[in-house]
C-alpha positions, 0 to 999 in steps of 0.5 A: 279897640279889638285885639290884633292877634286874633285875626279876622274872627277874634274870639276870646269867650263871652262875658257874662257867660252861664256858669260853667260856660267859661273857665273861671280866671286864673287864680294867683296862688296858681299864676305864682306857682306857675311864674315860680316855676317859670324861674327855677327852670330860666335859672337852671338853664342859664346857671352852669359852667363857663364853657365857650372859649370866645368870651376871653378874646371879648374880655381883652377886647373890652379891656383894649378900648377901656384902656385905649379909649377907642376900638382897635383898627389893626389886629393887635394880637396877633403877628401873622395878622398885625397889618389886617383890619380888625373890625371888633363889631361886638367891642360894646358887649366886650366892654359890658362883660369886662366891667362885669369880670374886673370885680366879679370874675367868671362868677360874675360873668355867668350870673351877668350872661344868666341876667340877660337872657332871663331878662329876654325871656321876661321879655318873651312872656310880657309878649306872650301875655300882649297876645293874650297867652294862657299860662297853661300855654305859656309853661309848656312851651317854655319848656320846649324853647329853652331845652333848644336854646340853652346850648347856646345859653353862653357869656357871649355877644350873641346873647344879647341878639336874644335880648334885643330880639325880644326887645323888638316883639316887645316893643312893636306888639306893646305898639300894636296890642296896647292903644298904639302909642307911638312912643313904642316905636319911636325907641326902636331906632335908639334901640337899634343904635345900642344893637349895632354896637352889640352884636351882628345880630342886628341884621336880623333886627333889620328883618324884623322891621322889614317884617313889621312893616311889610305884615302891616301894610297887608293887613291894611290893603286887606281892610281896604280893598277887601272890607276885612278887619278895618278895626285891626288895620293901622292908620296910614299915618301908622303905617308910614312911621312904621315904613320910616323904621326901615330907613331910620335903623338903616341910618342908626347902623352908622352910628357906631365906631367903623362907620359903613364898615358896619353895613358891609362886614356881617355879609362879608363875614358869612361869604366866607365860605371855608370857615362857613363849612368847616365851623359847627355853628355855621352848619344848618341844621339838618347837617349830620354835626347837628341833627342828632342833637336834643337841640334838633329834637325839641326845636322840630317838636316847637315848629310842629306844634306852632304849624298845627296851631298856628294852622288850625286857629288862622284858618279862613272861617268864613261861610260859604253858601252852603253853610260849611267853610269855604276853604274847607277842602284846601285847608285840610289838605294843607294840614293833612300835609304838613302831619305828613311830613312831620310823621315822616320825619319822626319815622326817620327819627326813630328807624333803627337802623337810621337808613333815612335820616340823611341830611338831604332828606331832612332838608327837603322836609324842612323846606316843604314845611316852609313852603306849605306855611307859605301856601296856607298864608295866601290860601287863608288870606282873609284871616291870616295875621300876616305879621305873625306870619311874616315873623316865622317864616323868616326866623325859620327861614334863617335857622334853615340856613345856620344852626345858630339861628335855631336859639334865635327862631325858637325865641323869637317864635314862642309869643308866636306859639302861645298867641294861637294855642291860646286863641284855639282854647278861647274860641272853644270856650267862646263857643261853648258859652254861646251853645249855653247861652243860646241853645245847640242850634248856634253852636260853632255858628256865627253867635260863637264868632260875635261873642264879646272878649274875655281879657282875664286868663282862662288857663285851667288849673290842672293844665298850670299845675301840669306845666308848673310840675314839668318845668319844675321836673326837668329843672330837678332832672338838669340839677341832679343829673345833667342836661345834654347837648344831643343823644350820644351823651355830650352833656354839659359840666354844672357850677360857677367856675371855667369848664374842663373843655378850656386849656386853664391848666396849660396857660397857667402854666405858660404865665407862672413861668412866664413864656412869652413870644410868638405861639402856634396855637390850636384854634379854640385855644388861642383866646384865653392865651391872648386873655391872659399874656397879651401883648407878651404873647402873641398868637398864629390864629384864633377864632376871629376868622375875618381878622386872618381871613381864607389864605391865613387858614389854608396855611395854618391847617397845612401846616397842621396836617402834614411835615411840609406843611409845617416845615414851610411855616416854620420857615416863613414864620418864627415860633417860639412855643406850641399850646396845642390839644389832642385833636391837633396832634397829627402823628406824622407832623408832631414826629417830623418836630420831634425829629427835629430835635429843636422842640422840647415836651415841656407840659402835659395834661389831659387835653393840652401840651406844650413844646419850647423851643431850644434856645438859650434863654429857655435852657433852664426852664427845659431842665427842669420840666422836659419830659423824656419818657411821656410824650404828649405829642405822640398818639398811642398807648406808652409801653412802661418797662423796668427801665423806665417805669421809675422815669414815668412815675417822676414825670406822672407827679410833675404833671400832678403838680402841674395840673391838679385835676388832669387825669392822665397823668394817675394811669400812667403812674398806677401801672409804672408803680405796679412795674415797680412792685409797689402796689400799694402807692398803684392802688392809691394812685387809682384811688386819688384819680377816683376822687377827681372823677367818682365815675372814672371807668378807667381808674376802676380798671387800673384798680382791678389791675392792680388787685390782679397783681397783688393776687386779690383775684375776688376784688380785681373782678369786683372793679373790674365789672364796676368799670363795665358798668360805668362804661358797657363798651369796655371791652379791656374790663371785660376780657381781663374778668374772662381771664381772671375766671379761667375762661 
């Protein structure tokens, strides 16, 4: 039976081909090079820092139904939101990462979250091969795709979206590619089952269904009423199993511990529109938050590269009677328009300064391109598989509307890529071979479309090796160096341990001494304080936005953003401690607490503070650890004189102990120990925070500073201009060396 992805001319390149006609076959030295490659890089990729706050509420969450037996129905973790309905639709991927983490740890956790998606990405490639992907194709786009997606490579439910998408292409194009076993299809609706329970991702799933269905169902109305491809159509008793899906998978979101609530809460969840607009991965695209990024960047170069080939390989090549394509003309103008737009948006990208690259512009370029891919389908409908089609305009189509489904749209589109690379290479060398075969005349003509298929990939070796080299590159470049979440320098940290962006420190702290009640917590904080103190503690709000729900937050960000704010909820919910981040702290609102002189400063490290609240039970531990000079809660420099200098250096040491790997706390004590004339302990100070962080700018200034002190002029200019070239906007470095030159 013919290969369905080729579409209406499939061609592939003739067997028995005069020698040099084709490309020989891939060899496997080549093929193992290549797959090798293909895993060094997935695992580059997938291998780095715990670094997403979200997973420590999953972890309780799967430890809750563990424990309890059944999913919880009430929100159980916090008190503003104890009588709200908690619909916990990922519960089934908790309970995954949490047996994951019982043995293993955050260790664990990575290799586990590393698993799933090279298990996707396997997934992709077996797709890809279906669609007869050349390898040479395959390496390079793989490149691109997981450049896009490892941002969002995190120990969290939506990952295993990816794996189920994959599923889905795998499962559908095993169907459709490999003798149409239903069986394929049968697994679809228990597959769906495991989906609902896993993440709410499945509505895509739905769409994808929706998209099978419908793509199929026009291929065969074009077989029958337009004589095209009756060899690629599927049967009608086919078409109405895959139809059946549709309702099959509706009746399989049941089948999960809520019920129909199931149905309902995705849509209720995105019709929140306060959280919507105001959290990252919600924004689309095209938004300012997003479209600087490398994510952006590489994730237009795949859609661009997937129109073009996608355009020039489905393209209707049938004859008119003047002997050229009969839809010549509107196919190069629809191409000609989509470079156009591409060129104009790579002309935004690199205008310096970027006085075009505005989101609404962005956007408007977007959708022209959606809407020209949709114009070429029914332009090219002789030819086009409309269940390729199908596939990417609903994948780029939902990337257009959050940057989250960007991950999702790339994945969900390299088979997609690969099957159209591939299939422009082998109608090249399908032709080359007939023009061997039966001289110039036919060449490019109908000979070249009538050729027999070859299976076995033609992939040429330099094309492999180049591929291979280049994954093999940026997985060095990634190691050594680093990857980077966009062009500004946000890169992400390496190793198998939580990433600094957590506050591990701060509720380490909160455990060993045991603080327990009602917390105001910042809102990326609250999920490892519930992990880890839970049902001790409870929390104000955290990142479950359906559980506390618009008025809950309005609330919350009042009383973040002004002293009336926080003042009346004080007063209409009890507080017993704060664990809140620098991004939190509002001048006005923290002195309005401190004026209160019911909270006291009781930790302090690079990113997190903690206030206690005065009350009998808490006298002890106040003693001993409230600061009386540092004050974590007020923004701006600490001026250090000989009154206090002696106070900072005891509670600099305090943080130190508290903290191990907090910085802060080194600044402030290398100047005080200056204050004090003890230089020596200030060069040592700088030297420690120097061995946290080798490329620490700052902590080369305070050892320029304090070799100025000293009157070691030649070594302070020495680290000073070592600060300015770790960090060329320096500009205290570079004022403090004009001094010390006498200019």
């Amino acid at each position: 039976m013919a290969s369905r992805e080729r579409g209406a001319d499939d061609v592939r390149g003739p067997r028995g081909a005069a020698p040099g006609a084709v490309p020989p076959a891939l060899t496997r030295p080549l093929l193992a090079l290549g797959l090798l490659s293909l895993v060094v890089y997935v695992a580059v990729m997938t291998l780095f820092k715990m670094s997403n706050n979200d997973i420590w509420i999953h972890l309780k969450t799967g430890e809750y139904v563990l424990k309890n037996g059944w999913v919880p129905i009430k929100d159980p973790y916090s008190f503003t939101a104890a009588d709200h309905d908690y619909v916990a639709h990922e519960w089934l991927s908790g309970v995954l990462f949490y047996l994951v983490y019982a043995p293993l740890g955050v260790t664990g956790l990575i290799w586990f979250k590393a698993a799933i998606l090279g298990a996707s990405n396997a997934l992709l490639y077996g797709v890809a091969r279906m669609l007869r992907g050349r390898l040479s194709i395959i390496l390079p786009a793989f490149a691109c795709v997981l450049y896009v997606s490892t941002a969002r490579y995190l120990e969290r439910p939506h990952i295993f979206s990816y794996l189920m998408a994959a599923v889905y292409l795998w499962l559908f194009f095993r169907f459709r590619e490999c003798g149409r076993r239903r069986l394929w299809l049968y697994l679809v609706v228990p597959a769906h089952v495991v989906w609902v329970n896993l993440h709410g991702g499945w509505v895509q799933g739905m769409a994808m269904i929706g998209v099978f269905a419908l793509g199929e169902a026009l291929i065969f109305a074009r077989a029958r009423w337009m004589g095209i491809g009756a060899d690629n159509a599927l049967s009608p008793s086919d078409l109405k199993l895959l139809a059946g899906l549709v309702p099959g998978c509706i009746l399989a979101t049941l089948v999960n511990p809520y019920g129909w609530r199931l149905l309902t809460f995705p849509f209720e969840l995105t019709h929140l529109s306060l959280f919507m607009q105001q959290i990252y991965e919600w924004q689309p695209p095209y938004h300012i938050s997003y479209n600087a990024s490398t994510m952006f960047f590489f994730y237009m170069i795949h859609v661009g590269a997937l129109c073009v080939v996608f355009f020039l390989f489905h393209r209707d090549r049938t004859r008119a009677r003047t002997g050229g394509e009969a839809l010549g003309l509107p196919n190069f103008v629809l191409i000609s328009a989509l470079v156009l737009a591409f060129l104009i948006l790579a002309f935004f990208w690199f205008q310096n300064p970027p006085q075009n690259w505005q989101p609404a512009k962005i956007e408007t370029i977007l959708y022209f391109t959606l809407a020209l891919f949709c114009l070429y389908t029914i332009v090219n409908l002789r030819s086009v598989d409309f269940t390729h089609a199908g596939l990417f305009a609903l994948f780029f189509l939902l990337s257009l509307q959050h940057n989250r489904a960007v991950t999702d749209a790339a994945m969900a589109t390299l088979p997609l890529l690969v099957a159209a690379g591939s299939g422009l290479l082998d109608r090249r060398d399908a032709e080359r071979a007939a023009a061997a075969r039966t001289g110039p005349r036919r060449a490019g003509g109908r000979a070249a479309e009538e050729a027999p298929a070859v299976l076995a990939d033609r992939s040429s070796p330099a094309m492999v090796i180049l591929g291979s080299t280049l994954l093999l590159a940026v997985s060095a470049h990634a190691t050594i160096f680093t990857y980077y979440f966009d062009f500004r320098g946000s890169g992400r940290e390496k190793g198998f341990a939580i990433a600094d962006n957590m506050p591990t420190c701060a509720v380490d702290f909160i455990a060993r001494n045991h603080i327990t009640g009602h917390a105001f917590v910042s809102y990326a904080y609250a999920a490892m304080l519930i992990h880890r103190m839970y049902p001790e503690v409870k929390v104000n709000m955290d990142s479950r936005n359906d559980v506390y729900g618009e008025e809950l937050y309005l609330e919350y960000l009042s009383a973040l953003r002004s002293p009336e704010g926080m003042k009346a909820y004080l007063e209409r919910h009890p507080i017993d401690f704060f664990i809140m981040g620098y991004g939190d702290r509002l001048p006005a609102t923290f002195d309005y607490l401190r004026s209160t002189g019911e909270w006291a400063p009781i930790y302090y490290d690079d990113r997190s503070f903690i206030l206690l609240k005065r009350a009998p039970g808490n006298a002890e531990l106040i003693r001993k650890n409230e600061f009386n000079v540092l004050r974590p809660s007020v923004i701006g420099s600490l001026e250090i004189n000989a009154a206090n200098a002696a106070q900072i250096v005891e509670e600099a040491e305090r943080c130190r102990a508290d903290c191990a790997k907090a910085l802060l706390p080194y600044y402030f004590e290398s100047k005080a120990l200056l204050m004090l004339g003890r230089g020596e302990e200030a060069l040592a100070t700088s030297r420690k925070a120097l061995e946290i962080d080798p490329g620490n700018a700052l902590a080369y200034a305070d050892l320029g500073l304090a070799y100025a002190a000293m009157g070691n002029n030649a070594k302070a200019i020495e680290m000073y201009e070592t600060a300015l070239r770790l960090n060329p906007d320096f500009s205290g470095a570079a004022d403090n060396i004009r001094k010390l030159r006498g200019f």
